[in-house]
N, C-alpha and C positions, 0 to 999 in steps of 0.2 A: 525213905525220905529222898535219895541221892537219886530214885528212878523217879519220883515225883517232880523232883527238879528237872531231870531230865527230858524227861513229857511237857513241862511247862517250855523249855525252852526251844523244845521242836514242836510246834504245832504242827495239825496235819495240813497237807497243802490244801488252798481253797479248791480246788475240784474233788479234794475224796469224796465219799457219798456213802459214805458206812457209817450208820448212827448210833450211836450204843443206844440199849435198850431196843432197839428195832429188829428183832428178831423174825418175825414173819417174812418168808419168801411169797414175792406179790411172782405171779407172772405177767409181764410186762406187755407179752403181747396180745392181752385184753383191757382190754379200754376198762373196766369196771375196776380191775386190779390194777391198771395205771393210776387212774384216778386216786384211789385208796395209797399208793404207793407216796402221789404227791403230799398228802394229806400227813402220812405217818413220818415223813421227812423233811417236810417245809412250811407243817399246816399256820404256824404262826406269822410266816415270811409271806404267802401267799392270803393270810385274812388281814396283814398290812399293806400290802402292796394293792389290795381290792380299794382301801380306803384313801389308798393316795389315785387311784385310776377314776373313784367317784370327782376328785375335785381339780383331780391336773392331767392335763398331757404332756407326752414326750414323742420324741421324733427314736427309732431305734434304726441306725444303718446297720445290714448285715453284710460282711465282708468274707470272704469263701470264695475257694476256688467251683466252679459248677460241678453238681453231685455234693456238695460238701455237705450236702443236709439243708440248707438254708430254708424251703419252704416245711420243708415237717416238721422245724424245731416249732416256726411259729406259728403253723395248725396246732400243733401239742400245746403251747402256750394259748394260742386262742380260747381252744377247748378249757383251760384250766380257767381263764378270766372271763369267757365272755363275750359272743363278738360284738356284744355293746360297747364295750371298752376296750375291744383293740381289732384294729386292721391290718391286712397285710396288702400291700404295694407290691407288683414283680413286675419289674421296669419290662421286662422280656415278653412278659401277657399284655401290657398296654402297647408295647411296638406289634406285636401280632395280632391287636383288635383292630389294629388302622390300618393292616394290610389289606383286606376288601372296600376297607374307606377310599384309599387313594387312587384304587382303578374304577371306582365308581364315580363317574362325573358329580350327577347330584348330591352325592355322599361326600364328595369332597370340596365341594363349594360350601356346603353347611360348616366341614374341619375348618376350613378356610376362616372362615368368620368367625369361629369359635379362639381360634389365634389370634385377628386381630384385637377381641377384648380382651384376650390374657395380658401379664404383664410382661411376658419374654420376645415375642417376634417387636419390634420396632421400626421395622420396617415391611411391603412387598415385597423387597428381595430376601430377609429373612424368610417370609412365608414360603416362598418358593424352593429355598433352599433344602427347608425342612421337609416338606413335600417330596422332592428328589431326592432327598434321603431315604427318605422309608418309603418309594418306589424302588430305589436300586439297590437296596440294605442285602447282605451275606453275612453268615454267619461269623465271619473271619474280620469284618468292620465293623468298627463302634460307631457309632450314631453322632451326630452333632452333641455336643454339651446342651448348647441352644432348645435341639428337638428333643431331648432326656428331659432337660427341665419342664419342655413346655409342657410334654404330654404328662407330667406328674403333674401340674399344674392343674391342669384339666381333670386329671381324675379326682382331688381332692377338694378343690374350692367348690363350694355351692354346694357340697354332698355332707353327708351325716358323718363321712370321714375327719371333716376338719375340725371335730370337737369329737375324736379319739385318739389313743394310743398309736402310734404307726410303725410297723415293721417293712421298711423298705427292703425291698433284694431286687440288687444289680444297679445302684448307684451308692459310692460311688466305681466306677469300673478302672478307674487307672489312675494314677497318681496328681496327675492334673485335675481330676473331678474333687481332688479333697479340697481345693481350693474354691468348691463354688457349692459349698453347704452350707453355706452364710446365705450367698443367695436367696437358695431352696428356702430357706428359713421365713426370707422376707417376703418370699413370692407365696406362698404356703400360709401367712400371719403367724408363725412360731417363731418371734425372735425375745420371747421372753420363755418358752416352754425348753424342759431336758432333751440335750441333744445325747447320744450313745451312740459307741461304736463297737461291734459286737465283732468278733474276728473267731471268723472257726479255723481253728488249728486241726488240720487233719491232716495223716503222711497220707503220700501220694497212691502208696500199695491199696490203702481202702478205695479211692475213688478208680484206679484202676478194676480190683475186682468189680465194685459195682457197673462198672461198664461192658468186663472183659465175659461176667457169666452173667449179664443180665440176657434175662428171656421174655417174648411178648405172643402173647395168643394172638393168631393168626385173626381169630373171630372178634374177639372183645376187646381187644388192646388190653387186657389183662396184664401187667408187668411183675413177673417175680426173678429172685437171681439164683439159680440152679446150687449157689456156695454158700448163700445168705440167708436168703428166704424162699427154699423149695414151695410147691405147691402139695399137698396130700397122696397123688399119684406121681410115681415115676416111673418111667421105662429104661427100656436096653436096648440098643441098635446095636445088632449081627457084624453088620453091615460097614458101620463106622466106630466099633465097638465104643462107642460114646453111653452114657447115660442122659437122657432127655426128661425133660417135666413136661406133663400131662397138664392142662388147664382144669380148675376146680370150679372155674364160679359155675353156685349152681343154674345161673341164667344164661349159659355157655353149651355149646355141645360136646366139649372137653376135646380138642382137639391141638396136637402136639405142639407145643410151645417153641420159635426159635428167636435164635438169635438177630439183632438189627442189624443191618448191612454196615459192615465197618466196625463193630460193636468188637470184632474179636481183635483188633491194635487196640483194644482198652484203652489206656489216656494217650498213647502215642497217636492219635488223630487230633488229640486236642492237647499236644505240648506246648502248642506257641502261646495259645490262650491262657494255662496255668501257667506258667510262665509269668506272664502278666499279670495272673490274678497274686503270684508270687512276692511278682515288686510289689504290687500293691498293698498288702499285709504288711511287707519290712516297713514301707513309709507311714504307714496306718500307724504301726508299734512307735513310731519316732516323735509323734507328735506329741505337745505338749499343749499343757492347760483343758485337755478334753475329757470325757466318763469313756471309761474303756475297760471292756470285757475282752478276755481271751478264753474261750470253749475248748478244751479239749479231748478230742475225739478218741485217744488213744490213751492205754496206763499202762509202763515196763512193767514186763509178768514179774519180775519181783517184789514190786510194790502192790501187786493187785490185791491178795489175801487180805494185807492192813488197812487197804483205804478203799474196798469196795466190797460188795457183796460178789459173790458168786454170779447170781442171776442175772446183773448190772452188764456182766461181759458177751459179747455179741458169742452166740454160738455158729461154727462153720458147719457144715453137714456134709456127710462124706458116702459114698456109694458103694456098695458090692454085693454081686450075685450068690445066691445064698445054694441050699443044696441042688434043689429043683428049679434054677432059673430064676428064683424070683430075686426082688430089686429090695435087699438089705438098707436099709438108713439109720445111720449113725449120727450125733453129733456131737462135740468136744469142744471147749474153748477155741475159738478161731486167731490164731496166733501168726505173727506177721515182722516185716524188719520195719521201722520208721524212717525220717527221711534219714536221720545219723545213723542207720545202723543197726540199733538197740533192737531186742524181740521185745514185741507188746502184743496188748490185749485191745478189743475195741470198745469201746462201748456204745450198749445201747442205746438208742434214743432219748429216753427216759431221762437217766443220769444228767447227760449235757444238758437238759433241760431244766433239769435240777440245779444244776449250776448257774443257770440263768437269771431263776428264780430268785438264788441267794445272792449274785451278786448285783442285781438291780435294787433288790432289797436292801442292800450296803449305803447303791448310789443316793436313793431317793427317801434314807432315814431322816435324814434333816428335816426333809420338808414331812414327813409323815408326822415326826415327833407335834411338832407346828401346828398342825389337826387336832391335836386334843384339847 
């Protein structure tokens, strides 16, 4: 009885992801067994969630520093609803679709006019403004609020987008944009639909690896991370006694994988920018009266065993030359410090997304219940 109470009065935290009776190990990095995975752990949460995406929309902001995950949680969410019922927005793809717009003359007298009937430029010198923005734009400067809003503007009114689900990434970008997602709201026509804000929480060690050992086929743009997600071949270099991955796709002529120029300062080329994406999450968590999700990426290896599967935790992969030369692969829970300190575990994709699932499920019970 006294351990009964005890259980009741520690629930588990909302991101474990270990389900009693779920005993099947899915492997995770097949879509058929992902699927099957969502199903054996959320399938109630996700045939609710289907039935509130038939009759409402929601606006979802994704807050992350870059590498945080933000586009593959919500391809994986896509895939599980639909892209009838939901879209993804990447502010960062619609400023790089108008980079050949705005050196093209006639291409950008048509931008041009497509601005004056939005509802954000107010002015020629607005237009122009925004225009010499996203001619002069660098990786290191943010964009007008102005040109952010308009170009979302653009991609969603008149399109089959504005009567679905929307997963934005990369607004808002800094602490000042959280103040103009009322705007968005109004410019967009959702100032009666769910707004969310979805904050990935991930230590800084994971987005470093994924930058510090990501590798790119020379031929294909192929991307794999030599720590993370080797490819099926690997070599040995003599030479720089390094270990290298070999490219697999079979549409490739498998030709030696390397690294991106800068790729090996891992996040220290982009500290100033996390940094910012930093503040941004503390002021994100401070706001009140809003739906907010916190994702996270990481679970202290002491808690792992109780609140997650085995399979759930990212595996690292580790190298060594075996009797005769050949290229031995191993791999072992991929174990790491967080930003305090603590050793953890990472998790998969999967998981976070899991968590997703259940906590939007939480947000948008009210109005489900309502449905019947």
């Amino acid at each position: 009885m006294n351990n009964e109470k005890t259980a009741a009065n520690n629930p588990a935290p909302y991101w474990a992801t270990k389900v009693p009776g779920v005993d099947r190990q899915f492997d995770l990095t097949k879509r058929e067994e992902e699927m099957a995975y969502y199903e054996a752990k959320a399938g109630k949460e996700i045939r609710e969630l289907k039935k509130y995406f038939l009759e409402n929309k929601a606006t979802v902001y994704l807050i992350g520093p870059k590498n945080s995950g933000k586009g593959t949680y919500t391809k994986k969410f896509q895939e599980i609803f639909g892209a009838g019922f939901i879209d993804h927005i990447s502010i960062g793809d619609l400023v790089r679709d108008r980079d050949e717009v705005v050196q093209n003359p006639e291409k950008l007298e048509a931008f041009k006019q497509e601005l004056r009937l939005g509802g954000v430029a107010q002015s020629e010198d607005d237009i122009e403004e925004m225009v010499t923005a996203l001619k002069s734009r660098d990786v290191k400067t943010l964009l007008p609020t102005k040109c952010v809003l308009a170009l979302t503007e653009l991609a969603i009114s008149g399109t089959d987008r504005a009567d679905k689900t929307l997963f934005i990434d990369g607004f808002p970008r800094d602490t000042g944009q959280l103040s103009n997602i009322q705007e968005l709201r109004a410019l967009i026509n959702r100032r009666d639909d769910d707004d969310v804000l979805v904050i990935i929480d991930i230590p800084e060690n994971v987005i470093d690896a994924r930058i510090r050992d990501r590798r790119i086929c020379p031929q294909c743009h192929e991307s794999r991370n030599v720590r993370l997600l080797p490819t099926t071949k690997v070599g040995f270099d003599k030479a720089t006694n390094e270990f290298f991955l070999i490219c697999d796709n079979p549409n490739c002529s498998g030709p030696k994988m390397a690294a991106k120029e800068g790729d090996e300062n891992g996040l220290g080329a982009q500290r100033e920018r996390y940094e910012g994406d930093m503040a941004l999450i503390a002021s994100a968590m401070e706001l009140d009266g809003v739906n907010r999700i916190v994702l996270q990426n990481s679970i202290p290896i002491g808690q792992a065993g109780k609140y997650a599967d085995d399979y759930e935790i990212t595996p690292g992969f580790y190298y060594e030359l075996g009797e005769n030369n050949e290229v031995v692969m191993t791999k072992k829970p991929w174990q790491f410090k967080n930003n305090q300190g603590f050793d953890v575990y990472s998790f998969m994709p999967a998981p976070v997304v899991l968590t997703l699932i259940r906590e939007l499920y939480k947000i948008f019970k009210p109005k489900i219940d309502n449905l019947d």
